[in-house]
ROSE-12438 format. One record per residue (C-alpha): residue number from 1; residue in three letters; x, y, z. Coordinates in Angstrom, 3 decimals, always signed. Each point is the difference from the previous one (the first is absolute). Layout:
<rs>
NUM ALA X Y Z
...
</rs>
This chain:
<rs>
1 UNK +0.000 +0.000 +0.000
2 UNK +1.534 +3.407 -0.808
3 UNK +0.555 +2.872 +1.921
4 UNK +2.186 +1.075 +3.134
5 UNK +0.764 -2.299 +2.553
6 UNK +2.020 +2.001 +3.051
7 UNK -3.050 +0.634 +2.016
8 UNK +1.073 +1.109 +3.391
9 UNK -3.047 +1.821 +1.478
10 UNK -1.581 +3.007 -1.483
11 UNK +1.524 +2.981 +1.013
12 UNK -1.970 +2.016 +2.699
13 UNK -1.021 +2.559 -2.977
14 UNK -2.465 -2.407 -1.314
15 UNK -2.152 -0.443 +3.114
16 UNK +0.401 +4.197 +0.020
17 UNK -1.486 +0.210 -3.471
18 UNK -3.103 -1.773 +1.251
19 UNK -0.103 +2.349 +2.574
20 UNK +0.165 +2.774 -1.621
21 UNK -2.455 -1.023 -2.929
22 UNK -2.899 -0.272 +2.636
23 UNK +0.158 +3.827 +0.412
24 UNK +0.679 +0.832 -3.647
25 UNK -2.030 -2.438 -1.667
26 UNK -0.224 +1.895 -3.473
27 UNK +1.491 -0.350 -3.146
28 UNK +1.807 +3.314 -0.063
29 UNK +2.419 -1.405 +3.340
30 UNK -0.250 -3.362 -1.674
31 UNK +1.847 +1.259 -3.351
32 UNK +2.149 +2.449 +2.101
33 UNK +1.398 -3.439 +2.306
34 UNK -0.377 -2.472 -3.108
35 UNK +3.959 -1.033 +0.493
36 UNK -0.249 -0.094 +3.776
37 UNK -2.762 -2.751 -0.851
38 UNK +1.980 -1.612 -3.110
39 UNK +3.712 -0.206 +2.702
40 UNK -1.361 -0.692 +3.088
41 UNK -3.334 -1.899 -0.929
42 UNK +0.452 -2.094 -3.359
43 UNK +3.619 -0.837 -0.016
44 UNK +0.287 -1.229 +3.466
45 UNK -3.244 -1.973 -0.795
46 UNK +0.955 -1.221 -3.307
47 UNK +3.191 -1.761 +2.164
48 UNK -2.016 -1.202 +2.883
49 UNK -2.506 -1.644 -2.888
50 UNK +2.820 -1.845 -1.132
51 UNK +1.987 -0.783 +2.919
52 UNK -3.482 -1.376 +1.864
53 UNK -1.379 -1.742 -2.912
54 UNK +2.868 -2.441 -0.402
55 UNK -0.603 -0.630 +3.689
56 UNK -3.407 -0.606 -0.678
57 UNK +0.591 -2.654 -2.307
58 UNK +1.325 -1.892 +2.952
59 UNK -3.627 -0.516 +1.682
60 UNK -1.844 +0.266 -3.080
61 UNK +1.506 -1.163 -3.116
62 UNK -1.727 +1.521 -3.071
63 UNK -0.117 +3.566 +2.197
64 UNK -0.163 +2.489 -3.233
65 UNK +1.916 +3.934 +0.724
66 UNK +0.199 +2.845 -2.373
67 UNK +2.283 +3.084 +0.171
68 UNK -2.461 +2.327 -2.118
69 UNK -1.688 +2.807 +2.000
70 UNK -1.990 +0.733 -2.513
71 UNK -2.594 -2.036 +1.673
72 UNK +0.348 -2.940 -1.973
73 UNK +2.695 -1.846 +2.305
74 UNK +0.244 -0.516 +3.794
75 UNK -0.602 +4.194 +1.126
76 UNK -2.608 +0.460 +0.206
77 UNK -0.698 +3.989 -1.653
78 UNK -0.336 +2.965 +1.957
79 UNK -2.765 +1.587 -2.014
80 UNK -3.321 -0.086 +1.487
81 UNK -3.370 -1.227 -2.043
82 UNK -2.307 +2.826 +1.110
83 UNK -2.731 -0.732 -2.430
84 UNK -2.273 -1.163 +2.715
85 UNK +1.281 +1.043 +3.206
86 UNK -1.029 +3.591 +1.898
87 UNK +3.146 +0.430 +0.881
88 UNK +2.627 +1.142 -3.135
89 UNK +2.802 +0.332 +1.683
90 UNK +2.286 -1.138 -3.552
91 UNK +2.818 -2.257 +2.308
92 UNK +0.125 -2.557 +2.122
93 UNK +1.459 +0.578 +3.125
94 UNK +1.694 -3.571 +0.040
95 UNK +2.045 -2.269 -1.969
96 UNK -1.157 -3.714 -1.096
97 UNK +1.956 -2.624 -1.246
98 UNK -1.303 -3.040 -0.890
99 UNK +1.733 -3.869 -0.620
100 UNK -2.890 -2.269 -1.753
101 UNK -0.286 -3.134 -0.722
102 UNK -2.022 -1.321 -3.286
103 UNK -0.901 +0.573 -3.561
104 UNK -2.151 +2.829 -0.237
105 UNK -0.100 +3.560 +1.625
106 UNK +1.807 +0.422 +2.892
107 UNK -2.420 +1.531 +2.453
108 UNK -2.261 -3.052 -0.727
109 UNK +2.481 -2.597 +1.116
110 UNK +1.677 -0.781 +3.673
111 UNK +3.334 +1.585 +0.469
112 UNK +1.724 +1.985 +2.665
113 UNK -0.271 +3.586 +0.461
114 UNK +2.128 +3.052 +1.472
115 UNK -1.217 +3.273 +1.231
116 UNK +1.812 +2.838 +0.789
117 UNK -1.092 +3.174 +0.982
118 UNK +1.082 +2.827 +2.286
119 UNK -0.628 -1.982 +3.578
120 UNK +1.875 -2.806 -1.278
121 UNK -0.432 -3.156 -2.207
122 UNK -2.083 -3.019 +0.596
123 UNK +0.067 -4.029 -1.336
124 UNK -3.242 -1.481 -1.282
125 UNK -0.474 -3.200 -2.196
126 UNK -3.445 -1.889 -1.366
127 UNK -2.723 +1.607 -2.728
128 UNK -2.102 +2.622 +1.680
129 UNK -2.571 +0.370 -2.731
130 UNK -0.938 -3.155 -1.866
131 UNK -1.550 -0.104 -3.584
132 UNK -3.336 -1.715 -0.299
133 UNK +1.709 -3.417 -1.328
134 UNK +2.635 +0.206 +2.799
135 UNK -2.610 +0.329 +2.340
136 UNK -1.747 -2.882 -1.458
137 UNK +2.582 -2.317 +0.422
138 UNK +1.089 +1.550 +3.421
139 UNK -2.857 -0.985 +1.860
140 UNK -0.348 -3.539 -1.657
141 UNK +3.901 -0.128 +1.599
142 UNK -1.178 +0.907 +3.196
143 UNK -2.848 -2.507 +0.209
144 UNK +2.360 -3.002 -1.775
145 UNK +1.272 -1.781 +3.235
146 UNK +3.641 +0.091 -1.004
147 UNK +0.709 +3.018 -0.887
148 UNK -2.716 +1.531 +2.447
149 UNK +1.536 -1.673 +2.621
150 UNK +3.748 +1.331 -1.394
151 UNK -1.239 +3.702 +0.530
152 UNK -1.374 -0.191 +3.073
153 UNK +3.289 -1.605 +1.433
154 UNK +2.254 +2.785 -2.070
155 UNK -2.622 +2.930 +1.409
156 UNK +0.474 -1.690 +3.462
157 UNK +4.005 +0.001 -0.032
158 UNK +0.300 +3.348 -1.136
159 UNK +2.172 +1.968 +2.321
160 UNK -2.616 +2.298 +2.390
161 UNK +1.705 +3.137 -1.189
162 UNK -1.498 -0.413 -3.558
163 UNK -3.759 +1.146 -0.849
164 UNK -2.168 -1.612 -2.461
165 UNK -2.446 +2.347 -1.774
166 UNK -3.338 -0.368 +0.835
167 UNK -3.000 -1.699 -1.196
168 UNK -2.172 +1.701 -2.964
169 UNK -3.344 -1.357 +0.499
170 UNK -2.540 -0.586 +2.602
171 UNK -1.376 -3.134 -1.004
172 UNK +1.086 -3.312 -1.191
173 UNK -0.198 -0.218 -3.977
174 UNK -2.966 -1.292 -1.314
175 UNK +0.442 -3.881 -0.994
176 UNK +2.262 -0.590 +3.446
177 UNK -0.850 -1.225 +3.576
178 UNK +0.112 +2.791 +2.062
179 UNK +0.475 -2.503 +2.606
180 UNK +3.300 -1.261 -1.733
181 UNK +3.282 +0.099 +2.252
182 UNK +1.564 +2.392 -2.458
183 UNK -2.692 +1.545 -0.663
184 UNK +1.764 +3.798 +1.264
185 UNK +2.127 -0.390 -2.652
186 UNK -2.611 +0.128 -2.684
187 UNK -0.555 +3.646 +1.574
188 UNK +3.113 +1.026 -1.983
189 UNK +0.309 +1.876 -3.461
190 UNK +3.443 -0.088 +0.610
191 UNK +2.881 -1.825 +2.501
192 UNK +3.425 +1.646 +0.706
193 UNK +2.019 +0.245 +2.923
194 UNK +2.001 +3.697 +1.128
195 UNK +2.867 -0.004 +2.105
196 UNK +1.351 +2.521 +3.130
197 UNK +0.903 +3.382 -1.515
198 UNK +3.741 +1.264 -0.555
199 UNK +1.294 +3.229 +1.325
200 UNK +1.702 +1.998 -2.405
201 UNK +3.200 -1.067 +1.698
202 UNK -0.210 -3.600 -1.426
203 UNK -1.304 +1.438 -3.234
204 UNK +3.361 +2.023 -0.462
205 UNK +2.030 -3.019 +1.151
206 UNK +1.721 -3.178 -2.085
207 UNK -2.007 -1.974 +2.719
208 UNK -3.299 +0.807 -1.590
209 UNK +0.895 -2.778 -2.243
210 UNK +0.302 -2.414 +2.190
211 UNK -2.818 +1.229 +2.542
212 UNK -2.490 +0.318 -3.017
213 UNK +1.050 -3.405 -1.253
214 UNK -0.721 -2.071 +2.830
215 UNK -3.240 +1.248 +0.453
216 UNK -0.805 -0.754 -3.529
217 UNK +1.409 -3.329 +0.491
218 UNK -2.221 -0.472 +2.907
219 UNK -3.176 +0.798 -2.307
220 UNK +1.232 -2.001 -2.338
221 UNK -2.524 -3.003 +0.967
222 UNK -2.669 +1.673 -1.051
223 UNK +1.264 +1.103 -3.092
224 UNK +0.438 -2.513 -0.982
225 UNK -3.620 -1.671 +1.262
226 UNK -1.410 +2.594 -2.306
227 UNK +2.494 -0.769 -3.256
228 UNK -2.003 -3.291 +0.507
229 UNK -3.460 +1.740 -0.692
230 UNK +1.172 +1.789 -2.334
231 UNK +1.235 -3.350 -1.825
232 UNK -3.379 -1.325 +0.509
233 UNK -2.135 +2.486 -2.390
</rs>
């Protein structure tokens, strides 16, 4: 994969930028700090992409990673879709960076994401928003009594400092028990898994690697529960 592969930490400039961007959230500052945001934003992220990603493919195998920040590869862009939301503020006050795993697009498929904003960065892994066939086959996963079974054990041995996003819907799906031992997992429209927070200490450090890693490592199980589902549609 190309691209940079020194990653040491970002230096304490980027979690600044993000800082500063939530009080000047306008295209004039924007175009005014455009190489702040291209030195201390996309090339230290382009290097963590590729330094992670090939330790990704340790615990997950066919883990896909993209350099491009054009929001076709693993950054996520920092352009805002305000078509439909009241508030038009044009940037995100964040960064994303997603690792994916699966033919197809990338925010459809289980990976391992990276946020980073001006508190800090965070660790999450799973799919968060599944489409209507991964949903499908999702919930005929959870009631199957292997791999049912398998996520309730991984969900169970995750370490107490990670949250699991919460269930979607009210009521059992129509066409399932509501009396069924899984049956709060059918409340989901999505299943991931976020890690403790990083100060901005860690973020500017070489150990972020290593910190971030083994949290992602510790995900990994369900992942990898999910690449399953997605294999079954």
């Amino acid at each position: 994969m190309p691209g940079k592969t020194n990653f040491n930490g970002y230096p304490s400039e980027t979690t600044q930028f993000f800082d500063d961007i939530k009080e000047n959230n306008n295209k004039p500052w924007f175009l005014e700090h455009k190489n702040d945001y291209q030195t201390f934003v996309v090339e230290p992220t382009k290097a963590f992409i590729v330094t992670m990603g090939q330790r990704l493919e340790t615990v997950a195998p066919a883990i896909q990673y993209d350099t491009r920040a054009n929001g076709s590869g693993s950054m996520m862009r920092i352009y805002r879709d305000v078509r439909f939301s009241k508030d038009k503020s044009p940037y995100k006050t964040w960064l994303g960076v997603i690792f994916w795993e699966g033919i197809g697009k990338k925010t459809e498929k289980p990976g391992f994401y990276f946020s980073l904003d001006a508190e800090g960065a965070r660790p999450h892994a799973g799919l968060y928003g599944f489409s209507k066939p991964f949903l499908a086959a999702y919930r005929e996963a959870v009631v199957d009594d292997k791999l049912g079974e398998e996520l309730v054990s991984i969900l169970a041995t995750m370490p107490s400092a990670y949250t699991i996003n919460d269930p979607h819907y009210k009521r059992v799906p129509r066409g399932y028990d509501k009396e069924h031992p899984r049956a709060n997992l059918l409340l989901h429209k999505g299943l991931g898994a976020s890690g403790p927070r990083f100060s901005p200490d860690i973020v500017s450090s070489p150990d972020l690697l290593d910190v971030c890693f083994e949290h992602f490592r510790q995900m990994a199980p369900l992942q990898q529960w999910l690449v399953k589902v997605d294999q079954r549609i």
